[in-house]
BAMARDO-850879 format. One line per 3 residues: number of its first residue (from 0); for each residue x, y, z of C-alpha. Coordinates in nm, 3 decimals, m for minus. Example, Ala and Ser with C-alpha at 12.3 -4.5 7.8 and 13.67 -1.06 7.14 Angstrom:
% residues 2
0	1.230 m0.450 0.780; 1.367 m0.106 0.714
***
This chain:
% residues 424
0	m1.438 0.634 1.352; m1.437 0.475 0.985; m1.223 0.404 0.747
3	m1.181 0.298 0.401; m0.881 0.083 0.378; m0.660 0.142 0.048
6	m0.313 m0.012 0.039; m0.067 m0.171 0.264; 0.220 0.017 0.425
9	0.565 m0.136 0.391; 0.535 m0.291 0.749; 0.158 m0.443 0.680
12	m0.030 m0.192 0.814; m0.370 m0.055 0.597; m0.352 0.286 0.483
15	m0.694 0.510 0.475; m0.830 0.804 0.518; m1.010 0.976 0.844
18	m1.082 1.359 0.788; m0.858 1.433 0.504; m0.559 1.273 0.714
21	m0.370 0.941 0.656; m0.413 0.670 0.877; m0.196 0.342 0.915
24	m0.424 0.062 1.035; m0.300 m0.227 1.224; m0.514 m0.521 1.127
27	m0.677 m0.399 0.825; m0.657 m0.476 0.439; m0.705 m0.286 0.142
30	m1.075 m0.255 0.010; m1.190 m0.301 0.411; m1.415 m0.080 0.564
33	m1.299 m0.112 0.933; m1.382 0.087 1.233; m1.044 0.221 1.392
36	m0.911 0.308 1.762; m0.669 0.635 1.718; m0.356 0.511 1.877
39	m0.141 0.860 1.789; m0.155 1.165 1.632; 0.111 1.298 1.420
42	0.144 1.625 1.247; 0.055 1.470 0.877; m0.076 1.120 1.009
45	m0.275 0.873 1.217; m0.192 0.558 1.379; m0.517 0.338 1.453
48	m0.610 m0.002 1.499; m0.902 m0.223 1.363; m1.097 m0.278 1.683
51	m1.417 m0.400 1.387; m1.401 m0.492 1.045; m1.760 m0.374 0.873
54	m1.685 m0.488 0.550; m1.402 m0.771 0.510; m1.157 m0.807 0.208
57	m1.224 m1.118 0.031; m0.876 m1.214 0.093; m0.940 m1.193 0.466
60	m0.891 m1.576 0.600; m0.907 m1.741 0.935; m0.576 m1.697 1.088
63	m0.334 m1.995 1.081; m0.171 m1.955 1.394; m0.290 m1.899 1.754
66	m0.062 m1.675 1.882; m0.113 m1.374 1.564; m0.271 m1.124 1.697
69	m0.091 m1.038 1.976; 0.277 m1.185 1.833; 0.486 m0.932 1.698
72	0.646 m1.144 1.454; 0.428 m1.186 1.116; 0.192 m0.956 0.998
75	m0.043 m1.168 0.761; m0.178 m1.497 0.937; m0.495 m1.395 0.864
78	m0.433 m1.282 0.452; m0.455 m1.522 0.181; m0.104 m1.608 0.062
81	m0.196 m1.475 m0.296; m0.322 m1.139 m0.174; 0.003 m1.120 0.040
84	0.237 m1.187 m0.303; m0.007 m0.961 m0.482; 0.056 m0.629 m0.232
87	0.455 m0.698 m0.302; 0.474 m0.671 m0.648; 0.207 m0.380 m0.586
90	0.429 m0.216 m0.326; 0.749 m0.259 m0.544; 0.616 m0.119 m0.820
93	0.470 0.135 m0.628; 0.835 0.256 m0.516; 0.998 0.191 m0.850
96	0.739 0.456 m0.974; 0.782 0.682 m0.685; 1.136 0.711 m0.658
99	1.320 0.618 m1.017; 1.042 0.692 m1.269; 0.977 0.356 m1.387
102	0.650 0.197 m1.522; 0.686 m0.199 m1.486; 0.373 m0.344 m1.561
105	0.485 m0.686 m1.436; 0.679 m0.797 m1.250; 0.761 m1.205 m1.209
108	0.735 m1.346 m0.851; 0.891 m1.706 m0.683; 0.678 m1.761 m0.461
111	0.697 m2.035 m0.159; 0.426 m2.343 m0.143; 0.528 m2.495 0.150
114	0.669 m2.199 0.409; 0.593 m2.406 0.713; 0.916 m2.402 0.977
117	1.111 m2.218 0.687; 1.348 m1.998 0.935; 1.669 m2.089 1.005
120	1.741 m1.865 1.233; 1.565 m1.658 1.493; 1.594 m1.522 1.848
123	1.336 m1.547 2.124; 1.350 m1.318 2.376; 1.381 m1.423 2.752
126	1.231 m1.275 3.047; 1.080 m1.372 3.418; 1.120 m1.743 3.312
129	0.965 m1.703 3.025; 1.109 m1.788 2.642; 0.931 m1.668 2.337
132	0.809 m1.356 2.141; 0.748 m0.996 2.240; 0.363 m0.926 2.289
135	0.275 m0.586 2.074; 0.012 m0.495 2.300; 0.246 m0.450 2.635
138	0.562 m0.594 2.515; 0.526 m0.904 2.782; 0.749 m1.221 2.671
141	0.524 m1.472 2.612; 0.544 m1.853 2.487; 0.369 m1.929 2.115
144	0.136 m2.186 2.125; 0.310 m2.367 1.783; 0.484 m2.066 1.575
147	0.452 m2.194 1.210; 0.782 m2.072 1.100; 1.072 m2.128 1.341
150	1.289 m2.420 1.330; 1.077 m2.763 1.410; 1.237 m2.838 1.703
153	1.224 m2.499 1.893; 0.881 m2.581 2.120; 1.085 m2.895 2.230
156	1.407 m2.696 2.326; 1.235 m2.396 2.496; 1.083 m2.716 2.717
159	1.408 m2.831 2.795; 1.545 m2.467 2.816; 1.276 m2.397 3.113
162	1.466 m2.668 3.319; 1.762 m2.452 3.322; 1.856 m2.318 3.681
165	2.107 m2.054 3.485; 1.765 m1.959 3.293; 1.728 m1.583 3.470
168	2.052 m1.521 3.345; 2.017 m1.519 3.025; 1.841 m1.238 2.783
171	1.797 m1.396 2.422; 1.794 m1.726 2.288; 1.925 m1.759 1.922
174	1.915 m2.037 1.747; 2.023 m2.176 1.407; 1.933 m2.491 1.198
177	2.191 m2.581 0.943; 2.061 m2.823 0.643; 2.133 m3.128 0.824
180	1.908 m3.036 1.091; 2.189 m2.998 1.322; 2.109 m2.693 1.602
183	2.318 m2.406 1.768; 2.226 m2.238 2.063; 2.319 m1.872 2.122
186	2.273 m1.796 2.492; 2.264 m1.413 2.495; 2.404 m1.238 2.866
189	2.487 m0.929 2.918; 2.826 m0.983 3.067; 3.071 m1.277 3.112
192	2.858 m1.484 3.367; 2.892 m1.842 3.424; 2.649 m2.100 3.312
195	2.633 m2.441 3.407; 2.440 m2.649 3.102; 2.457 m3.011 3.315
198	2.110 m3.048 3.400; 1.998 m3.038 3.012; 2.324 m3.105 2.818
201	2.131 m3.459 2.753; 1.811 m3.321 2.680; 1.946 m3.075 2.393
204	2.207 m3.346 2.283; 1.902 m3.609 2.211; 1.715 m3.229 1.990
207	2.006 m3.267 1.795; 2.222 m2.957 1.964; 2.576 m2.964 1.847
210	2.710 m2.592 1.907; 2.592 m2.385 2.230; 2.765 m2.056 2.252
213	2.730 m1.780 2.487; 2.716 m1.410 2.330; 2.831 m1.145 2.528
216	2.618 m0.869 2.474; 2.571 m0.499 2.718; 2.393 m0.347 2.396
219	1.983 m0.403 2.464; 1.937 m0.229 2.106; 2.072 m0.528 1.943
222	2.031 m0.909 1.929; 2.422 m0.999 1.954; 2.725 m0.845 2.073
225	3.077 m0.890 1.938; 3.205 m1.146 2.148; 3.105 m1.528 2.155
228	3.213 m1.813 2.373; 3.183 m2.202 2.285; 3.073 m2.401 2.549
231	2.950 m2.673 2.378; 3.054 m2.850 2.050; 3.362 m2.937 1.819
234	3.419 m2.825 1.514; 3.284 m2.586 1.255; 2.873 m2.529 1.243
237	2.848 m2.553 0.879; 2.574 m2.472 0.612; 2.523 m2.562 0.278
240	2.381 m2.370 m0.060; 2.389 m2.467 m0.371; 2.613 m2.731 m0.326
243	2.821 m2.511 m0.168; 3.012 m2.548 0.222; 2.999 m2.287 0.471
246	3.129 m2.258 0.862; 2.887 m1.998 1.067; 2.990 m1.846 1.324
249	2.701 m1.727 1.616; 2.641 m1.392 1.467; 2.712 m1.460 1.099
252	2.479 m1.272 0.800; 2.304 m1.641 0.623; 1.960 m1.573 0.478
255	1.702 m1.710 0.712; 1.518 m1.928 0.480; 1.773 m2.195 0.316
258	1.514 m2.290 m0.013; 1.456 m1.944 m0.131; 1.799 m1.796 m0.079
261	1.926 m2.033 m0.367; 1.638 m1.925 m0.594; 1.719 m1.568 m0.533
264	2.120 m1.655 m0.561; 2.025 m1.841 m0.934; 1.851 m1.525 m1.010
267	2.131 m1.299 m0.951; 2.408 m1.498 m1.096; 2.209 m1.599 m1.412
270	2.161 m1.196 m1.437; 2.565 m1.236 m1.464; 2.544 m1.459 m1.732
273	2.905 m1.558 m1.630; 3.221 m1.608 m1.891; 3.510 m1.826 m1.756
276	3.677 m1.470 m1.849; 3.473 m1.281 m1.627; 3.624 m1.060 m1.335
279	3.334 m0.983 m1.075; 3.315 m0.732 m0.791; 3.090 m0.810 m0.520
282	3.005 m0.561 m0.321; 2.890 m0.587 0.017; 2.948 m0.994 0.049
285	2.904 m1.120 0.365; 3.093 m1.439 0.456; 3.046 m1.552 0.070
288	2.740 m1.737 0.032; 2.727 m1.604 m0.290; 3.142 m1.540 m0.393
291	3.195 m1.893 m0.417; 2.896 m1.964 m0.731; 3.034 m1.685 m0.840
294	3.400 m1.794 m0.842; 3.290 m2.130 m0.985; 3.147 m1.978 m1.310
297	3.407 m1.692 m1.323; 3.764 m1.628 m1.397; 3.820 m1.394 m1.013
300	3.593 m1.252 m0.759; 3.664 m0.994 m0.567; 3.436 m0.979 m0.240
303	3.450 m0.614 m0.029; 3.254 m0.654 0.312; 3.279 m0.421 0.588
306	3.293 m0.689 0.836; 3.564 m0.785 0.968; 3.434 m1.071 1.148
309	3.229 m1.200 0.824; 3.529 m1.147 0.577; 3.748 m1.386 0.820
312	3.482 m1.658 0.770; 3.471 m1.585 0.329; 3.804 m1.627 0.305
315	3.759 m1.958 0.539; 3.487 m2.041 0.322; 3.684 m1.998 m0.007
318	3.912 m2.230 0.139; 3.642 m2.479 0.184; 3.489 m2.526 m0.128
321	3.877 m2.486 m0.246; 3.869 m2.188 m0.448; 4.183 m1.990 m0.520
324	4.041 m1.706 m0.756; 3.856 m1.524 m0.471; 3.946 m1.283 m0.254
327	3.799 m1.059 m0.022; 3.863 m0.693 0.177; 3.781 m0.604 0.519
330	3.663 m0.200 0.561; 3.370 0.050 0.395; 3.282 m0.016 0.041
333	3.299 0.354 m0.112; 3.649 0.366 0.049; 3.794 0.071 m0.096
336	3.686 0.095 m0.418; 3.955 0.333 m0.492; 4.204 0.142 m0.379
339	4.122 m0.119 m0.660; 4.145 m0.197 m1.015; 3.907 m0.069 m1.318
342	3.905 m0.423 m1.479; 3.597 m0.572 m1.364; 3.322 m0.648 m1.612
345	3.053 m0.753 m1.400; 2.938 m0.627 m1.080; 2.671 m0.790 m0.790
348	2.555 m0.554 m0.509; 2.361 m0.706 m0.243; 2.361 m0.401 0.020
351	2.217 m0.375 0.367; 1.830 m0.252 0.410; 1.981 0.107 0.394
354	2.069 0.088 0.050; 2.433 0.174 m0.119; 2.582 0.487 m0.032
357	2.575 0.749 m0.286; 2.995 0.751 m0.362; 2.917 0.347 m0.417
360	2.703 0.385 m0.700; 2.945 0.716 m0.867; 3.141 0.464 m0.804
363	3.030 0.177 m1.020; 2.908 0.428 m1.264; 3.302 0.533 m1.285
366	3.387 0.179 m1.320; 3.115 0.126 m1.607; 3.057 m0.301 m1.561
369	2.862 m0.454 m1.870; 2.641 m0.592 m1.620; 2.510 m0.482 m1.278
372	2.292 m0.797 m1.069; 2.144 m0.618 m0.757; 1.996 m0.757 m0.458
375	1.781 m0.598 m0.227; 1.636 m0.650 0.072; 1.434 m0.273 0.074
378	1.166 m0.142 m0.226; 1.235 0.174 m0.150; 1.607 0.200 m0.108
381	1.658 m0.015 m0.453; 1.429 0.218 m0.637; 1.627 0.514 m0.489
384	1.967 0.360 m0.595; 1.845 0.238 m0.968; 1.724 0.605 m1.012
387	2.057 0.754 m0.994; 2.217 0.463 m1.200; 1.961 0.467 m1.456
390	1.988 0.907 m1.470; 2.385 0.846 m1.616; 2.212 0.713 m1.933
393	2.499 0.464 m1.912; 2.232 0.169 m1.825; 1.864 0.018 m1.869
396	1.679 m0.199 m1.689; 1.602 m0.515 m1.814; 1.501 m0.712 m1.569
399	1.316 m0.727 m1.197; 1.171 m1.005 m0.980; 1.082 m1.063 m0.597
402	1.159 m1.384 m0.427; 0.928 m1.431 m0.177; 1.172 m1.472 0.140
405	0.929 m1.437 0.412; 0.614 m1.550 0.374; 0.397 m1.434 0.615
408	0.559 m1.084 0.632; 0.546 m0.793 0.469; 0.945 m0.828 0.435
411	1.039 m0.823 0.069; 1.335 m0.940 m0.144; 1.388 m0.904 m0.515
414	1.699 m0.870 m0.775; 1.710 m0.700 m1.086; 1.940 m0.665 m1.383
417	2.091 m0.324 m1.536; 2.313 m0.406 m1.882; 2.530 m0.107 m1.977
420	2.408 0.058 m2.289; 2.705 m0.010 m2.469; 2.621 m0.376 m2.473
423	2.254 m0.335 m2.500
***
């Protein structure tokens, strides 16, 4: 079977035709003809994949890494890095039409030059001796060759990791690189087993390990579970952005790629445009990467986070970077906001990929900021949310833009501005 390749879907598969029935493509850009295996068949669609490209995209490129086509980690190796910025300000456009109405003819992208090694974080799964990524052809574990984004240092640890007698023990490997290249090991199991690091303490000591923790974790469905033990390491493991201090714990929210998360943070605040009168809600806040520019430039900031875990860390945060006019709540966002004042001016929401829930946004609406800076990590959800802001009539847009977070991917971040009419 043929098919003539379109768009992109929001996880980087092509989208064609076959029949008069969509088909999602893996392997396949738009303007391709490709010749397609049917993988399933759905009521109103296809799932296929490229087994022979007839006629390439001109953006189609050699892959840069080894391991692509049978890693389930990135989805463009083989895609020219301006064809991969061009499909997200295509796809987010796409869903700002789709779900709010909106026409934006252009839309400004920051994108990344150098993404080589630009994770901070990631987790490798671990299985039959084996460390590295999940194969999406049988879902083996294997080892990547050279992975292009991970932290520099992880082929040399997952060496020294193999040397580990407690190795069969443990499930996932996370690991985190703060900005002085200092590493933590998370050593996933899923119960409270004993491991003895001896054999390699030196090893990962001389990679620059200062924190090894062990996670505690009986939920396969996620990456960590609630409770983390130090085995390894004094003191806090602490980042930095924009200037700014902050203590991680093992499972703490930082975005995974350090350079753009302050580009995307400038964005946001600048959409602020901060008075030392100011009195800012942030909603949905994390452990405060953002609070504490916020709090600099502000008169208070007010930081609600349904964590309970990631508001401990804020507040230590706050204390860090000593700030006084910050605070921060522990619980559901749409049922704390009635339990506060109406006397914030400015708002910043930076939800999860789901969105903000509906009574969030009557919410803000009710509370009627001058400004509203909103971060997203989903097209779809944001262009759902600004709809029903922007049906009150009580705002416009004035301004979006995608930070390119994950190069590579088909992942995509962007913030956008919405002034009340009032001011406008």
């Amino acid at each position: 079977m043929e098919s003539r390749i379109r768009d992109l879907s929001h996880d980087g598969r092509g989208i064609g035709t076959i029949d008069g029935k969509t088909v999602f493509v893996q392997g396949a850009y738009p303007g391709e003809l490709v010749q397609v295996a049917i993988n399933k068949e759905k009521k109103n669609y296809l799932e296929a994949k490229a087994i022979k490209i007839l006629q390439p995209s001109p953006d189609r490129i050699e892959s840069i890494c080894p391991d692509f086509y049978h890693c389930n980690s990135c989805q463009y190796c083989d895609y020219s890095y301006q064809a991969q910025v061009q499909s997200k300000r295509k796809r987010l456009q796409a869903n700002l039409k789709k779900f709010a109405k909106l026409e934006i003819s252009d839309i400004k992208v920051q994108p990344m030059a150098d993404y080589n090694n630009y994770r901070n974080h990631i987790q490798l799964r671990i299985k039959d001796g084996t460390i590295g990524y999940v194969d999406k052809e049988n879902f083996s574990v294997f080892k990547p060759s050279n992975c292009l984004i991970w932290p520099e240092k992880t082929g040399q640890l997952i060496e020294s990791l193999e040397k580990l007698p407690d190795l069969k023990k443990i499930n996932l490997l996370g690991l985190r690189e703060n900005y002085k290249k200092d590493l933590m090991l998370i050593l996933v199991t899923k119960s409270q087993v004993s491991l003895d690091l001896q054999p390699i303490i030196q090893d990962l000591q001389d990679l620059g390990v200062s924190h090894i923790y062990q996670n505690i974790n009986p939920r396969p469905a996620f990456h960590y579970g609630h409770k983390s033990i130090l085995l390894y390491g004094q003191g806090a493991f602490e980042e930095e952005i924009l200037g700014n201090k902050f203590i991680l714990s093992p499972t703490s929210f930082f975005q995974v790629n350090r350079k753009q998360a302050e580009n995307l943070y400038k964005k946001a605040i600048a959409n602020l445009d901060l008075k030392k009168d100011d009195q800012v809600l942030e909603l949905y806040s994390g452990i405060g990467t953002i609070s504490v520019p916020l709090a600099q430039a502000a008169k208070t900031v007010l930081g609600i986070e349904y964590g309970k875990e990631a508001v401990k860390d804020a507040k230590k945060n706050a204390q860090l970077n000593g700030l006084k006019n910050m605070d921060f709540k522990a619980g559901k966002v749409e049922n704390l906001l009635d339990q506060i004042p109406k006397d914030f001016n400015k708002v910043l929401l930076d939800p999860p990929r789901a969105g903000a829930d509906k009574k969030v946004l009557e919410k803000i609406l009710d509370l009627g900021p001058e400004k509203i800076s909103y971060v997203s990590c989903d097209p779809a959800t944001l262009a759902r949310d600004l709809g029903i802001l922007l049906a009150s009539g009580k705002y416009s847009l004035e301004k979006v833009e995608i930070v390119d977070m994950f190069p590579l991917t088909s992942h995509l971040e962007s913030v956008v501005l919405l002034e009340s009419e009032k001011t406008v």
